[in-house]
C-alpha positions in Angstrom: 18.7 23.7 -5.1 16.8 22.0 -7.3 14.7 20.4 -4.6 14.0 24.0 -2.8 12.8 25.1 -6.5 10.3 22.1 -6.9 9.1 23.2 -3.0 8.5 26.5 -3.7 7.1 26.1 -7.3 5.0 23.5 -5.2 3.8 25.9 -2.5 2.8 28.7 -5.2 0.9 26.2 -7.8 -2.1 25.6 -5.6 -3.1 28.3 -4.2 -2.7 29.8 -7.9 -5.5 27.5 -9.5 -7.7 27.7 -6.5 -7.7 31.6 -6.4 -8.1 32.3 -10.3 -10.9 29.4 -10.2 -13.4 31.4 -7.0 -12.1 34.9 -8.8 -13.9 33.7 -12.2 -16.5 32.3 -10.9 -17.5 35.4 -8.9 -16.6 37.5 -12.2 -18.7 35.4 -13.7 -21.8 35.5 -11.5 -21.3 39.5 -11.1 -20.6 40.0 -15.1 -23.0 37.4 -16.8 -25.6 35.7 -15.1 -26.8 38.8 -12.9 -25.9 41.5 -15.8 -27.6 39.2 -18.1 -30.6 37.3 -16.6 -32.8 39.2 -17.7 -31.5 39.0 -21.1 -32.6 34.9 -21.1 -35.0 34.1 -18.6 -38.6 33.0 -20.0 -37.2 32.3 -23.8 -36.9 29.2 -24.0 -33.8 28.2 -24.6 -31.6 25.4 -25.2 -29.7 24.0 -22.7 -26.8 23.4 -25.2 -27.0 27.4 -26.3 -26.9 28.5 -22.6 -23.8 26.0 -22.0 -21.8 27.9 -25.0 -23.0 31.1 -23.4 -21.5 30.6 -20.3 -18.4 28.4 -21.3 -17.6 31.3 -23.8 -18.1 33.9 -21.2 -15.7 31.9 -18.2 -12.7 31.9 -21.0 -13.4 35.4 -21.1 -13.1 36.3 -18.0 -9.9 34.3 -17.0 -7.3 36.9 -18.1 -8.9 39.7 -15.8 -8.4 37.5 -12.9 -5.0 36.4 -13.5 -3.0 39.0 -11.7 -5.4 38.8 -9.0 -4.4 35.0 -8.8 -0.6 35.8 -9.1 -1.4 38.3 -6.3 -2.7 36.2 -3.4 -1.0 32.9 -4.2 2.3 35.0 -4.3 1.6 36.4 -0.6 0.1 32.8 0.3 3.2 30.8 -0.8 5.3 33.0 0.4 3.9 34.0 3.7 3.7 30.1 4.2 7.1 29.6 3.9 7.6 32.6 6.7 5.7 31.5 8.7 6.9 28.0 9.4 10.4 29.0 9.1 11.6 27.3 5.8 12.0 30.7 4.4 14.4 31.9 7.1 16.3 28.5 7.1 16.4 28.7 3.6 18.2 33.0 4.3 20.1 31.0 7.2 22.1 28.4 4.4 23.0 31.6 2.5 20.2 32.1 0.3 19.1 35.4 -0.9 15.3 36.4 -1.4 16.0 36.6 -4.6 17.1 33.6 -5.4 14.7 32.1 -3.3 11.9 33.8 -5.5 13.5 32.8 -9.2 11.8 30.0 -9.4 8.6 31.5 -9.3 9.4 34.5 -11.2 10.4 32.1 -14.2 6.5 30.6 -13.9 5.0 33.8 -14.0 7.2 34.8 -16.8 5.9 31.9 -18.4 2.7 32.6 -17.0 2.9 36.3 -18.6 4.0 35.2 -22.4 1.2 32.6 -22.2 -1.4 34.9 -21.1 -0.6 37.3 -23.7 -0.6 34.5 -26.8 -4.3 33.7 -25.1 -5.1 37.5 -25.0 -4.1 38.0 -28.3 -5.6 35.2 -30.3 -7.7 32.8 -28.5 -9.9 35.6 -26.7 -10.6 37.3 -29.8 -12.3 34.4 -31.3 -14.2 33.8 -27.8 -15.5 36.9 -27.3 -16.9 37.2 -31.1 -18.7 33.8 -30.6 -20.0 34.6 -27.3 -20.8 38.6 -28.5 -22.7 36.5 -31.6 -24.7 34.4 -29.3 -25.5 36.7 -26.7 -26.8 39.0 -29.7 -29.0 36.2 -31.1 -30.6 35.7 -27.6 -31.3 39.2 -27.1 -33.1 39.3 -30.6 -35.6 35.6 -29.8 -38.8 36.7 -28.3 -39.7 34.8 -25.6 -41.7 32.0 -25.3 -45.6 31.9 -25.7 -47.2 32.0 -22.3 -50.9 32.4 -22.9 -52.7 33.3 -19.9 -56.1 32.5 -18.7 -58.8 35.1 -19.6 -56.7 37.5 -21.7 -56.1 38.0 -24.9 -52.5 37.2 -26.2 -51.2 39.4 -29.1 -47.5 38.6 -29.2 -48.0 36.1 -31.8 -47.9 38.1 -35.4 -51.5 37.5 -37.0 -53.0 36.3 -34.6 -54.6 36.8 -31.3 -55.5 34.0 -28.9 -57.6 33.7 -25.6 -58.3 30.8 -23.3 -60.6 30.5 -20.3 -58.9 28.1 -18.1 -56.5 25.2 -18.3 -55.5 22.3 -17.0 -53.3 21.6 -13.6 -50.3 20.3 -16.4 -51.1 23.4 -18.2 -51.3 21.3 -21.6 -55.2 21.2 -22.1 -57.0 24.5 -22.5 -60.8 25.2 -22.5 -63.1 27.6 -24.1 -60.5 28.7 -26.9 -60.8 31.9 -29.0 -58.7 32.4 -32.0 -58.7 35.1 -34.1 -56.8 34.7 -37.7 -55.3 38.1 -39.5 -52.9 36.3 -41.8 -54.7 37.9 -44.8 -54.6 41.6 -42.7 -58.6 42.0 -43.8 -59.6 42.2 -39.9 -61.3 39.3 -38.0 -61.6 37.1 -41.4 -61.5 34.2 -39.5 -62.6 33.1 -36.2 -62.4 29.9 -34.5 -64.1 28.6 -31.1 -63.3 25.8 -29.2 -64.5 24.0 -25.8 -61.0 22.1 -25.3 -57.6 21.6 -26.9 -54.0 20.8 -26.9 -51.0 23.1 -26.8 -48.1 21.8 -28.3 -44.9 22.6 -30.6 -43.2 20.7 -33.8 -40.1 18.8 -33.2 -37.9 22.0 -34.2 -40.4 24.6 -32.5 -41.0 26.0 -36.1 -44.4 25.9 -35.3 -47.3 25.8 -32.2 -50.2 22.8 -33.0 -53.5 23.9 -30.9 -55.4 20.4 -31.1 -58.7 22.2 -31.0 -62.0 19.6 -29.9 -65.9 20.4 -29.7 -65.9 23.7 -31.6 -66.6 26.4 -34.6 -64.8 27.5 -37.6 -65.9 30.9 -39.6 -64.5 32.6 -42.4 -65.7 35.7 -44.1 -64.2 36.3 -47.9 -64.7 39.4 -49.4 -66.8 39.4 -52.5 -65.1 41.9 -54.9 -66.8 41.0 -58.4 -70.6 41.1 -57.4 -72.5 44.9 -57.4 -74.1 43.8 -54.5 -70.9 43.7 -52.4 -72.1 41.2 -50.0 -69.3 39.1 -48.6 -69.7 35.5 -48.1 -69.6 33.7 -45.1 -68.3 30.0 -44.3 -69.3 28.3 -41.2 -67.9 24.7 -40.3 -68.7 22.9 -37.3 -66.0 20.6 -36.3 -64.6 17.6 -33.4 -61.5 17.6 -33.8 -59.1 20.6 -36.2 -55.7 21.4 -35.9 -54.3 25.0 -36.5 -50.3 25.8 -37.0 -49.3 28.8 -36.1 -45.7 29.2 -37.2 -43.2 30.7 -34.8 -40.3 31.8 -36.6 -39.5 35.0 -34.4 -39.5 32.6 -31.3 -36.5 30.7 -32.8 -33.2 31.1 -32.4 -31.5 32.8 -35.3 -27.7 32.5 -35.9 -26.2 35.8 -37.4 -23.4 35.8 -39.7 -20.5 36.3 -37.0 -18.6 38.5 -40.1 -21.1 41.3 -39.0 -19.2 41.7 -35.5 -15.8 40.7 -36.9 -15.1 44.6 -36.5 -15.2 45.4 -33.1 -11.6 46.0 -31.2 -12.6 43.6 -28.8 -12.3 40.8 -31.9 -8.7 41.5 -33.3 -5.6 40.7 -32.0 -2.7 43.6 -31.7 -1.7 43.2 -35.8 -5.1 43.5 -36.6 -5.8 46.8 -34.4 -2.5 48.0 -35.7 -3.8 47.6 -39.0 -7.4 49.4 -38.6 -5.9 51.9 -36.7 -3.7 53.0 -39.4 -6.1 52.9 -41.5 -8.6 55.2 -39.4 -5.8 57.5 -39.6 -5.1 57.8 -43.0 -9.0 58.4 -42.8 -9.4 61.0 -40.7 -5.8 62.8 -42.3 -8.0 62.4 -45.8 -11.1 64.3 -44.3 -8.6 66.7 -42.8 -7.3 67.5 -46.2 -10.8 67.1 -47.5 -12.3 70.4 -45.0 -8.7 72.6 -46.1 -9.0 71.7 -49.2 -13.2 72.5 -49.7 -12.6 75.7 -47.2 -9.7 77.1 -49.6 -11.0 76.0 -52.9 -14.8 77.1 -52.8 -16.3 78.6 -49.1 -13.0 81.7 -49.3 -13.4 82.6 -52.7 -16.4 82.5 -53.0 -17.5 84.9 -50.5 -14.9 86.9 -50.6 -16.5 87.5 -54.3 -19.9 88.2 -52.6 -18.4 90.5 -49.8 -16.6 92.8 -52.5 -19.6 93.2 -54.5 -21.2 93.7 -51.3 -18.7 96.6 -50.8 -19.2 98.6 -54.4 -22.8 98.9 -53.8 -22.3 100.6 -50.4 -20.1 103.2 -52.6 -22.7 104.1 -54.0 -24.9 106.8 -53.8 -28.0 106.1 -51.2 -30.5 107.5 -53.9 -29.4 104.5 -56.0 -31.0 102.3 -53.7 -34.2 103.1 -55.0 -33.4 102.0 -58.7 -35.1 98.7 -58.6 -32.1 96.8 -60.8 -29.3 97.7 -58.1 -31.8 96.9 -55.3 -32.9 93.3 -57.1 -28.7 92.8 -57.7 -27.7 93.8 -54.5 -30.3 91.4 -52.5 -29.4 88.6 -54.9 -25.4 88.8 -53.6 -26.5 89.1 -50.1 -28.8 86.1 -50.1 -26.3 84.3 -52.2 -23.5 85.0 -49.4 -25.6 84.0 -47.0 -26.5 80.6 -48.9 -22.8 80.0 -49.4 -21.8 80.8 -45.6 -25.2 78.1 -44.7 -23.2 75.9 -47.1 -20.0 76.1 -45.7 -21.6 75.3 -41.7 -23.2 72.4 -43.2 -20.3 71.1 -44.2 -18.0 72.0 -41.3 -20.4 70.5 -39.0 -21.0 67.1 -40.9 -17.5 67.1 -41.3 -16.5 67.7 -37.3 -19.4 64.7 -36.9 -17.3 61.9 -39.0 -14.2 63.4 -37.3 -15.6 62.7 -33.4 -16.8 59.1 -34.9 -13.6 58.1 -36.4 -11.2 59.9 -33.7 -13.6 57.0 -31.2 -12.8 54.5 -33.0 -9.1 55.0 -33.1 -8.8 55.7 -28.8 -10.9 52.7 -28.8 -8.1 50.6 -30.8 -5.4 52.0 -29.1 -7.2 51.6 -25.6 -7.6 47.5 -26.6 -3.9 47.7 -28.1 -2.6 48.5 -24.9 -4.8 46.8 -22.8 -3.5 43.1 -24.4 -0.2 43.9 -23.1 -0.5 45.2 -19.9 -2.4 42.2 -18.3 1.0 40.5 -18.5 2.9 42.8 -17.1 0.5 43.4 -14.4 1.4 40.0 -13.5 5.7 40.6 -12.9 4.6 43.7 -11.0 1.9 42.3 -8.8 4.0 39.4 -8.3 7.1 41.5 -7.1 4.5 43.1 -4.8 2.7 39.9 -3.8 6.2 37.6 -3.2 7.6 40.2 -0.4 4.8 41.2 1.3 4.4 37.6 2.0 7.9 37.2 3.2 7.5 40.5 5.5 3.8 39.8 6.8 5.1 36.0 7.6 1.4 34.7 7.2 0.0 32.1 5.1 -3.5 30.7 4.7 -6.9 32.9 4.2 -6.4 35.0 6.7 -4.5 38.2 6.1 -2.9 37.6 2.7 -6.5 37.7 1.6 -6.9 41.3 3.0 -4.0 42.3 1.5 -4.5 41.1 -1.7 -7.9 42.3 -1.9 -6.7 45.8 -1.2 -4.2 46.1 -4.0 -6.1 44.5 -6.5 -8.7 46.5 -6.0 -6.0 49.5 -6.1 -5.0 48.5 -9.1 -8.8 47.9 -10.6 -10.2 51.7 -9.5 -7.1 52.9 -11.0 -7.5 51.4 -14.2 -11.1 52.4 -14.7 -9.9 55.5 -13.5 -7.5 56.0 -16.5 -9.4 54.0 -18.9 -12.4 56.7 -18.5 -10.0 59.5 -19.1 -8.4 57.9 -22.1 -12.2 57.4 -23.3 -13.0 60.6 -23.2 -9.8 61.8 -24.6 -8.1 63.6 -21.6 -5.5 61.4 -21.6 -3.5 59.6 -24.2 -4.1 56.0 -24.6 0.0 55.2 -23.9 -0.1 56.9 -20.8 -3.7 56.5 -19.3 -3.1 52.7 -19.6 0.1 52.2 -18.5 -0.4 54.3 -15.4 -1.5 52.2 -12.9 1.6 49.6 -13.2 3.7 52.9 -13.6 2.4 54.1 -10.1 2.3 50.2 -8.5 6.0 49.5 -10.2 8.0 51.8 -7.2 5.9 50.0 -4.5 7.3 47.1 -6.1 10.7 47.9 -6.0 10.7 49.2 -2.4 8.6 46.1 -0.7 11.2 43.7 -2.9 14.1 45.9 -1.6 12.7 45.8 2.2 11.9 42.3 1.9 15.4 41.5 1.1 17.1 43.4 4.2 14.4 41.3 6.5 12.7 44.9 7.2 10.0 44.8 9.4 8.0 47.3 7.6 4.5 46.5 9.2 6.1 46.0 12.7 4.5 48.9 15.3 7.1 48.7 17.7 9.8 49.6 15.6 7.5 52.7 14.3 7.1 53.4 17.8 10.9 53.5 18.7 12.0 56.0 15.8 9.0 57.9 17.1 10.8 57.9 20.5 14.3 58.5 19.1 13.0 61.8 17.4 11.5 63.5 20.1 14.7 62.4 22.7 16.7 64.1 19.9 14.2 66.8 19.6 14.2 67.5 23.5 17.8 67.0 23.9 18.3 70.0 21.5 
């Protein structure tokens, strides 16, 4: 036995790692470099900062591919074994399906607890360093790219214009640069025939090597009655200008500042905020009662009888200019206290729809760590049979298959998740549902496997067919 264990562990292993690999690689290219491209071409950066980026973002992505992995190597390894006979020689030595599958089913319990611990505390700390990053790259401006004949304003202060440059794009010619450091207007000029274009070691700052050229500067003369401004004019070969660049840098934020987010926190941790965005929105409950019974009722139900003796009274009183002054004072002071009260109910409905988000969103990530592992036994108990009834191995039709059920599964989730998002659905039921509608498919493909039914064999489709209608005619 314990060489058949070893063989089918040995079939299954492969095509396991091959499949998750090509699944998060192609997450990958479909959920980071085409989502964000945009995001980081033409800023400049580090080769080492993009490496993070993307070695942060394939950890990510591994646990969403997992059951598709379990899926197709399940169908692989076992549709192998049918199809060169070793799983019916293994039925023929008295050898149930079961039993045949154990092995297996002990990895991907294994498989299951394992992908949960990485859920639940290694993920959280990727996805905040990769969030963090990705944030900082968004905010860096890109890099200066200074184009012939126009004038370039993205630099803060200053504004640049070349004429034409060189084939290695390092020397420029006829150079304008106007200086507004001191924000008085064109202060200072400077005019060049040639220069160089380069950056400091730590890209802090962008050295023009300016050759052949003018320098003025214009201060303004504040003391004199004559308010003539003076003018400096200095006729240079060779002057280099800094120009620092400190929004073209890469700033790293304090990661603290997205240490909220569910996506961060393992299952104690959302436990934990989502009690306590309970006991906050049970607080502004009590909070709305409490304001509503204590101030908005009494208050005009002391206008509205008031209100009430004045319309007892004669009409001819009306005219009296002290019950006409009292009576418009309660009705404006209702109708204050009634503007008071809608102004509070609505701000208060406001920080209820925030903080009733925030707690489908916990319980949404909550359940969402756990179910990836369990998605794993039921795809595997749909995976493992199918290959045993199909009797096919290789790329072929377990492929298909697989495709089509994971992809099942996938819509459905989104489906559900959606609903629970926009609260039709409880987070407990919305996200569990997919494996509660795939767990009966399960159970019957394990059970027909087992009996050696042909479930996906025409001709015996074809004979019931037959059967019926001789019955039906016989009648």
């Amino acid at each position: 036995m314990k060489k058949l264990h070893s063989l089918v562990i040995k079939e299954f292993l492969p095509p396991f790692f091959i499949t998750l690999f090509i699944s998060v690689f192609l997450f990958f290219l479909v959920e980071v470099v085409i989502t964000y491209l945009d995001d980081l071409i033409g800023k400049g950066l580090r080769t080492s900062d993009l490496f993070k980026l993307f070695f942060y973002a394939w950890i990510a992505i591994i646990p969403q591919c997992i059951p598709l992995a379990v899926l197709l190597a399940s169908i692989m390894c076992f549709g192998n074994l049918a199809e060169n006979y070793e799983l019916a020689a293994m039925k023929a030595s008295g050898i149930s399906l079961l039993r045949i599958i154990r092995p297996v089913f002990i990895v991907i319990l294994l498989l299951s607890g394992s992908t949960f611990l990485f859920i639940n505390f290694i993920l959280p700390v990727v996805h905040l360093k990769s969030q963090t990053l990705l944030y900082d790259m968004r905010q860096k401006k890109p890099t200066v790219n200074i184009k012939e004949g126009v004038f370039y304003n993205a630099i803060e202060n200053y504004s640049l214009r070349v004429g034409k440059k060189s084939l290695d794009k390092d020397t420029l010619y006829e150079i304008y640069i106007y200086d507004h450091t001191a924000h008085m207007g064109n202060d200072i000029q400077m005019y060049a025939k040639s220069g160089k274009i380069t950056t400091t070691q730590d890209s802090s700052d962008l050295v023009l090597t300016l050759r052949d050229g003018n320098r003025y500067e214009e201060s303004k003369n504040y003391e004199s009655t004559s308010r003539k401004n003076k003018l400096s004019h200095i006729n240079y070969k060779q002057l280099q200008v800094n120009i620092p660049l400190e929004d073209y840098k890469l700033k790293h934020t304090n990661e603290e500042l997205f240490k909220g987010n569910e996506e961060m926190l393992n299952v104690w941790q959302l436990d934990s905020v989502a009690d306590s965005t309970i006991r906050i929105i049970n607080k502004q409950i009590t909070n709305l009662y409490g304001q509503a019974a204590n101030y908005f009722y009494p208050r005009t139900l002391r206008f509205s009888n008031k209100i009430n003796s004045f319309s007892k009274v004669n009409v001819l009183m009306f005219y009296d200019s002290l019950k006409k002054d009292s009576f418009i004072f309660c009705v404006q002071n209702a109708l204050n206290t009634t503007r008071t009260a809608l102004s509070y109910i609505d701000n208060a409905n406001i920080n209820l729809d925030v903080e009733n988000k925030t707690l489908l969103s916990l319980l949404i990530e909550w359940h969402k760590k756990i179910t990836v592992s369990f998605a794993c036994i039921i795809l595997f108990f749909i995976g493992a049979p199918l290959g045993a009834i199909i009797k096919k191995g290789g790329l072929g039709m377990p492929v298909v298959v697989s495709v089509f059920f994971f992809l099942a599964y996938y819509i459905l989730t989104e489906f559900y998740v959606n609903l629970a998002n926009e609260g039709h659905l409880a987070p407990l039921k919305a996200i569990w549902m997919p494996l509660i509608i795939f767990l009966p498919i399960s159970v019957f493909l394990t059970s027909k496997a087992a009996r050696d039914s042909s479930i996906f064999d025409a001709t015996s489709y074809y004979s019931f067919i037959n059967k019926f209608f001789l019955k039906k005619n016989r009648v």
